[in-house]
N, C-alpha and C positions, 0 to 999 in steps of 0.2 A: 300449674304455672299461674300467675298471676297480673294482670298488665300493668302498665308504666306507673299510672297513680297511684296503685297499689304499693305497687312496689317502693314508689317514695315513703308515700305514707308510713308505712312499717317502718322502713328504715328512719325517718325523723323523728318515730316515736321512739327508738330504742337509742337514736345520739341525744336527743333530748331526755331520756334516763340516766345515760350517760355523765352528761354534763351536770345534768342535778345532784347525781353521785356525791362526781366529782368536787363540784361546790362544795354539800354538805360535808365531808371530809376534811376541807383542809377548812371551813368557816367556822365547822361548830365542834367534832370529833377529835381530830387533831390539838386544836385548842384547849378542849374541856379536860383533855386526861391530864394537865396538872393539878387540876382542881378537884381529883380522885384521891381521897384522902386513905385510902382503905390498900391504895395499889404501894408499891417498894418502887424506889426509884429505876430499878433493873425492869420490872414488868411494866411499869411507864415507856421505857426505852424498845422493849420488845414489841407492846404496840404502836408505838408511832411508826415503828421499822416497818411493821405487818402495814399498817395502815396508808402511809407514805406509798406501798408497793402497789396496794390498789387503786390509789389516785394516779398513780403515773402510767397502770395500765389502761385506767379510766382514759385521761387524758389521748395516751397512743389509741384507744377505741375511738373516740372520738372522730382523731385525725382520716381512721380507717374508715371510717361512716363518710366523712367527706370525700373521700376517696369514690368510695362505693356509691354514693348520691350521683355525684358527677360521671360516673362510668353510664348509669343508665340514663342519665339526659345525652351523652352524645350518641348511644347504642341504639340502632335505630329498629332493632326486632320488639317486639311486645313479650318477651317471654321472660322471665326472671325466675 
């Protein structure tokens, strides 16, 4: 088990993964695969699909980290 600052800390290390992900995804990934000259318009399309799916998980990660952060500020035991 681990105590409370602990336990933030982990956890805002892993939404602030998250969130970096997610950024780089739709800023520079998502973007760049038109400018893949080598890829067919079908396998451009299949990874934006694949890629889209993990920014949107990213994103619901996120939400869930918020989620989870806030659980253990009102929880008043030390144990996570």
């Amino acid at each position: 088990m681990v105590d409370r600052q602990e336990a933030l800390a982990r956890l805002n290390k892993e939404k602030e993964y998250e969130d970096s992900l997610a950024d780089k995804l739709g800023s520079y990934f998502l973007i760049s695969l038109d400018s893949i000259q080598d890829l067919s318009d079908k396998e451009k399309k299949k990874l934006k699909e694949s890629l889209s799916i993990i920014q949107e998980d990213s994103t619901r990660h996120s939400y869930l980290f918020n989620q989870l952060v806030q659980l253990v500020f009102k929880d008043e035991s030390d144990n996570y």
